[in-house]
Structure formats: C-alpha cells, structure tokens
C-alpha positions as CSV (number, residue, x, y, z in Angstrom):
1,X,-22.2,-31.7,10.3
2,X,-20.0,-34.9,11.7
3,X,-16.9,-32.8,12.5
4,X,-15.9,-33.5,16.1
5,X,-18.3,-30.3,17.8
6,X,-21.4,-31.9,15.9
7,X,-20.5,-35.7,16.9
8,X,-20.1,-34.3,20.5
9,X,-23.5,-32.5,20.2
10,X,-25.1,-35.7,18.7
11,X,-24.1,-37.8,22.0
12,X,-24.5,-35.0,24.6
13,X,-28.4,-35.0,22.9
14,X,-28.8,-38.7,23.0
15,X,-27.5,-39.3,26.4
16,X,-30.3,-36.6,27.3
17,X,-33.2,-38.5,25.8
18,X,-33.4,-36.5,22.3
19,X,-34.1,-38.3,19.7
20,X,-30.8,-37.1,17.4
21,X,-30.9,-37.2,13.7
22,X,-26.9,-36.4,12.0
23,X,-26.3,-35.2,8.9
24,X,-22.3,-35.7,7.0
25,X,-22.4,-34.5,3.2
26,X,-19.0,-36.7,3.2
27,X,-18.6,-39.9,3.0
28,X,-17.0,-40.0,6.3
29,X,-17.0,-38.5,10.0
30,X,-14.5,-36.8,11.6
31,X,-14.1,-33.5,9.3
32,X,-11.0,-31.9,9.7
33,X,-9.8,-34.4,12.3
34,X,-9.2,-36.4,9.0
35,X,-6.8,-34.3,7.7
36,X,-5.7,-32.7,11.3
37,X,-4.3,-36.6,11.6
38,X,-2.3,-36.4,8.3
39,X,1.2,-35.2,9.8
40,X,3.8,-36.7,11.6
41,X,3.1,-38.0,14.9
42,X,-0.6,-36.9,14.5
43,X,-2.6,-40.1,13.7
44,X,-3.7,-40.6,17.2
45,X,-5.6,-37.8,17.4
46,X,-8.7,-40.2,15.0
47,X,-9.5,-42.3,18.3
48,X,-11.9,-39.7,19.0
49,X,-13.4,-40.4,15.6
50,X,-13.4,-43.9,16.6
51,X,-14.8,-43.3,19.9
52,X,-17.7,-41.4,18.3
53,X,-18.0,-44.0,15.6
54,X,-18.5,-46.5,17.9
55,X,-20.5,-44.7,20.8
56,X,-23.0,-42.6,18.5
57,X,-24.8,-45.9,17.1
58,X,-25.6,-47.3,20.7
59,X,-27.2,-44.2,21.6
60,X,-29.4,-44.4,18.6
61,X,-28.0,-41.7,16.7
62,X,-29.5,-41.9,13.1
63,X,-26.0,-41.1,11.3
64,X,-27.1,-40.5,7.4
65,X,-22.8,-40.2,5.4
66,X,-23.0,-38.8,1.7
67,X,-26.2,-36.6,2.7
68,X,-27.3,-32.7,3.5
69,X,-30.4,-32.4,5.4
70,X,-32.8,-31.3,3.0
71,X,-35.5,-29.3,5.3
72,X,-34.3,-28.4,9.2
73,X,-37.9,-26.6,9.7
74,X,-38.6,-31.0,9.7
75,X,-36.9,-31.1,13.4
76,X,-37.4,-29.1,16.5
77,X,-34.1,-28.2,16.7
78,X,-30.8,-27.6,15.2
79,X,-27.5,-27.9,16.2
80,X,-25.3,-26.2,13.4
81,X,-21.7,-27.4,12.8
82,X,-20.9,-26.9,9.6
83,X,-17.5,-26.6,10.0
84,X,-15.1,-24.0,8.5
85,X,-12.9,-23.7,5.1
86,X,-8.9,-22.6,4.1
87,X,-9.2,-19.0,4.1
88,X,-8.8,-17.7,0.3
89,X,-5.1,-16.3,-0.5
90,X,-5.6,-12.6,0.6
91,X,-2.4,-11.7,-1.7
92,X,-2.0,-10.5,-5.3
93,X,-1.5,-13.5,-7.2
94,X,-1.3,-14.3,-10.9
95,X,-0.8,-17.5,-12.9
96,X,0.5,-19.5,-9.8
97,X,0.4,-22.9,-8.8
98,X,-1.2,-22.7,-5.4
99,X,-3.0,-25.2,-3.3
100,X,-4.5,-25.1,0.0
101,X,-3.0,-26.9,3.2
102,X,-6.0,-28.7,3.6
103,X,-5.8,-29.9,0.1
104,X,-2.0,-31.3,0.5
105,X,-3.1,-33.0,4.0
106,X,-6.1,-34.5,1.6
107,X,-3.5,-36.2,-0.1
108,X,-3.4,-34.0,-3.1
109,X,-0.7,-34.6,-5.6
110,X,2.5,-32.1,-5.2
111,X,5.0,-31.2,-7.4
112,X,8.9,-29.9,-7.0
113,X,10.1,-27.7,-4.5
114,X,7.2,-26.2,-2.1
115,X,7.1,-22.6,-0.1
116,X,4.2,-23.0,2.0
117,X,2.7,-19.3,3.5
118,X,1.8,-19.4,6.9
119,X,4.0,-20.9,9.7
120,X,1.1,-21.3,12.1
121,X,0.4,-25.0,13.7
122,X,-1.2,-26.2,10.1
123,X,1.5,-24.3,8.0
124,X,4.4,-26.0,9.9
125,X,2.3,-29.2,10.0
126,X,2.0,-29.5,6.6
127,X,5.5,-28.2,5.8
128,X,6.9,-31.0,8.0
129,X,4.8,-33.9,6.1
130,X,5.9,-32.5,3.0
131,X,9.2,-32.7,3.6
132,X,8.9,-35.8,5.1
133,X,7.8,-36.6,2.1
134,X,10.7,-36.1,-0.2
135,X,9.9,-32.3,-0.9
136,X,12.4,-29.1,-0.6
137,X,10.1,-26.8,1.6
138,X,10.5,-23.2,2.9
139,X,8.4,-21.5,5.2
140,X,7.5,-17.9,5.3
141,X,5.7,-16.3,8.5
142,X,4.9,-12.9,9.3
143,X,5.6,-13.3,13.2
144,X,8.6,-13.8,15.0
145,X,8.2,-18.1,15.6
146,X,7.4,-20.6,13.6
147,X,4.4,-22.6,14.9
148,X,3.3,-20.2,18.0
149,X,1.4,-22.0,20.3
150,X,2.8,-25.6,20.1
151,X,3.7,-27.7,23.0
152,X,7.0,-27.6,24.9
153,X,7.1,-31.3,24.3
154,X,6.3,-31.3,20.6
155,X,8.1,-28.1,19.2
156,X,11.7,-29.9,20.0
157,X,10.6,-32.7,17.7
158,X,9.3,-30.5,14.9
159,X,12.6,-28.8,14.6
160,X,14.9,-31.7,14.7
161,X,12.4,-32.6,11.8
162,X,13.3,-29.4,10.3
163,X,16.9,-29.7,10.8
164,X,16.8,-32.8,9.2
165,X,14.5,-32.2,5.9
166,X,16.7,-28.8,5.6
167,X,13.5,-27.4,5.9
168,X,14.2,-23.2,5.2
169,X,12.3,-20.7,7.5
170,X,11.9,-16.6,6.9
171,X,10.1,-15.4,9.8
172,X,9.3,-11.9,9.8
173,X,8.6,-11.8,6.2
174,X,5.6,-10.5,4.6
175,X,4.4,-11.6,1.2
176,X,3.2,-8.8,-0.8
177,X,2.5,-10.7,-4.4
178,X,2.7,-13.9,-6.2
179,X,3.4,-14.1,-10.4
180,X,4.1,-17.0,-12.3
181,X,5.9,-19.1,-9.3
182,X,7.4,-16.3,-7.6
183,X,7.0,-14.8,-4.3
184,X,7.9,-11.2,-3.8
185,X,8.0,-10.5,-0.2
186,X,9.6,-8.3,2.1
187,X,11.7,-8.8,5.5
188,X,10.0,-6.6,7.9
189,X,12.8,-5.7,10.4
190,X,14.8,-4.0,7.8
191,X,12.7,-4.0,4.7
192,X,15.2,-6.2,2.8
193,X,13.4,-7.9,-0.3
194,X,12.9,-11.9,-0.2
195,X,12.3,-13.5,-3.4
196,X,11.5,-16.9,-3.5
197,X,10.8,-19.7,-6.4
198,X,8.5,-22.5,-5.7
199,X,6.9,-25.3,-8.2
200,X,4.2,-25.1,-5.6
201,X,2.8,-22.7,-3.1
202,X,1.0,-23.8,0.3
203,X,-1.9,-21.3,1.4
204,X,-2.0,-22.4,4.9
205,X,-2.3,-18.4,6.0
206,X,-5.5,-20.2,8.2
207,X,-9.4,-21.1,8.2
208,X,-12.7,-19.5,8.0
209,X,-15.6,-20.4,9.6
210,X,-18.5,-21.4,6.7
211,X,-21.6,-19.1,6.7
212,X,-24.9,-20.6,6.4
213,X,-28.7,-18.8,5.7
214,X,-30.6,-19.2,8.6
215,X,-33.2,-17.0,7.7
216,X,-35.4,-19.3,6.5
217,X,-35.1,-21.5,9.6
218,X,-38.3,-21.5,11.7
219,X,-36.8,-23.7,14.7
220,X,-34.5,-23.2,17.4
221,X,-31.0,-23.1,16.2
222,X,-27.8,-23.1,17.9
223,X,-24.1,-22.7,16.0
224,X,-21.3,-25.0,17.6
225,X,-18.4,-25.8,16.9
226,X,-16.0,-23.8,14.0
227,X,-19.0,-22.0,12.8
228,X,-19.6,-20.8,16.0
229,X,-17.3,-18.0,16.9
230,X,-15.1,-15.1,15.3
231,X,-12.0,-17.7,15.5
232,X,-12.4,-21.5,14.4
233,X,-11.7,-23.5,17.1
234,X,-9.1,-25.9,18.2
235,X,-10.4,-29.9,19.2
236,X,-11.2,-28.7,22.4
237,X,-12.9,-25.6,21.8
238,X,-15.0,-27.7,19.1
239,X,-15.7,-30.5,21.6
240,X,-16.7,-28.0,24.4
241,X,-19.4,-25.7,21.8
242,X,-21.0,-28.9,21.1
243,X,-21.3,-30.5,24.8
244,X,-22.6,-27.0,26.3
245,X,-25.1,-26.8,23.1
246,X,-26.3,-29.8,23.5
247,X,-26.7,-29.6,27.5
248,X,-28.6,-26.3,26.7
249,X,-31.5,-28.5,24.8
C-alpha cells in the first residue's frame, strides 16, 4: 500500500539497509492524502506525497503503481498498509441517490441540492467544497459541533465559509431512514422531526479500516497505518505506525 503509513514504512526500511519492494494497486501514491487535499485550503498537505515521491527512489525503493503483490510468502517480511474504506450507510435506505465523501472529493459528478450525513472533519470538508462549488448543502450531525476536533486557527475560517455558501447545519439530529430523496430524522433534544429533501446525499458518517487474509501468510507481518488499529488514523497517526514498524525490522 502507498498511502502515507506504507511510504513512511518504505523509507524508514531503506534508510535501515532493507532492501524495500512497494506495492500501489493505483495509479498513483499518496492514497487518501489525494482526496484529503481536495478541500479548501487543503492542497498543501500533497508535499508529503511529493517528498516521498521524490525521496523513496534515491533510497532504492522498487515502487511498482497499477500492481497488487501477487505472493508476500516471496519476501521476508511484510509491512501491511492497506488502507481503509467509507464506512457503508448504517441507515435504512431505499431508492436514494447517495454517494460517498470520498467519492465527491474523487471528483465525482454531483447533482442539485446536497445534505451530506456526518459533520465530522471529512463531512464538513466535503460540505465546504461543495458549496464552494455552487451547491445548496446542509449538514446533519448527531453531536453537539460541527467539525469536533478542528483547529482554533482553521474552524473560524470554515464558518465564515459557511456563512457565506448559506451552508444549513442540524446538529443534534439523528437520521433514522432514507426513501426516495428524503431524510427522516429526528432532533434529539426534544424529539422534534427533521425532514429533509436532497438531489443527493453525502455518506461521510466516517471510515473503516480494510481487512485482509493473512492466514495464508508464512512470513513476518506487521499492520501499519489505517489498517492497523480499532480507529483509522489521522496523517500523523499513519506516519508514526509506519516509522515504528519499520524501526522494529
């Protein structure tokens, strides 16, 4: 995997005399730094792409893009990063138009007004680049905030986005079904009903970390990265699973 825990596992190994073999099935590196890079005032964050891009082949790293390593029993070790996926829409939902955060910051096609589910980092991420983007957005979170956990210095600049896109926001609100464009949800506090109409719905209610059969593997193995925990990781988390893997060798 060339997400950003298995790019900093390949150079951690290289620098330590291993000789370090990476596998991409895409046609690119970086994984979900590529679409992580997507919103506003995001694109910086692919310099540490670049830095990997650039560092990796002076180490010797044999990078193979477009390709799944076809037997790891072939190596003596193996340092899993295989990433994660946006989680599957937990809710009751019926002839809907949904699509997945991940898919909208892939640059898929969206049509009309938007409600995306999940006001997490990613869900008001992609809300504000779809607004940005011309759309009418609402967002609908179970917790009290929008975007918990962003930065003092960013979450200013997010809601003056907001403010400005007349982005809506329910907070508090739990979605209990989806049916032909319409979410049925309720206000928690007070148990009011919230129904909202959307020409598309955002799933960006979070990520799971992919599962892969290691039964079959008969050398040392190590999970880093996304894969590696109960949560998926944030950039650092990622980077730090791959360095200590790698150290570990």
């Amino acid at each position: 995997g060339g997400g950003i825990a298995g790019l900093e596992a390949a150079r951690v190994a290289a620098i330590k005399g291993h000789h370090v073999t990476l596998f991409e099935k895409e046609n690119k590196l970086g994984g979900q730094i590529n679409i992580a890079a997507v919103p506003p005032r995001k694109s910086e964050i692919l310099r540490s792409v670049e830095y990997y891009e650039k560092i990796l082949p002076t180490l010797n790293v044999d990078i193979h893009l477009n390709e799944e390593v076809k037997d790891i029993n072939d190596y003596d070790y193996a340092l899993l990063a295989i990433g994660a996926h946006n989680m599957e829409m937990p809710i009751p939902h019926k002839e809907s138009n949904i699509v997945s955060s991940w898919d909208v910051l892939n640059g898929q096609e969206i049509q009309g007004v938007c409600v995306v589910i999940g006001g997490g980092l990613v869900g008001a991420e992609t809300a504000e680049y779809l607004a940005n983007k011309g759309h009418q957005v609402t967002i609908v979170e179970m917790m009290d905030k929008i975007a918990a956990g962003e930065s003092s210095t960013v979450m200013p600049l997010i809601v003056k986005d907001f403010e400005k896109h007349a982005v809506a926001q329910y907070i508090q609100t739990k979605v209990v079904s989806i049916k032909n464009n319409v979410i049925e949800a309720v206000h928690t506090p007070d148990e009011a009903p919230v129904e909202l109409k959307a020409d598309t719905i955002v799933n960006a209610l979070g990520s799971k970390k992919n599962i892969f059969d290691d039964t079959k593997l008969t050398v040392p193995f190590t999970y880093v990265g996304d894969c590696s925990g109960e949560k998926t990781a944030d950039i650092a988390s990622a980077i730090r699973t791959g360095y200590h893997a790698a150290n570990e060798l």
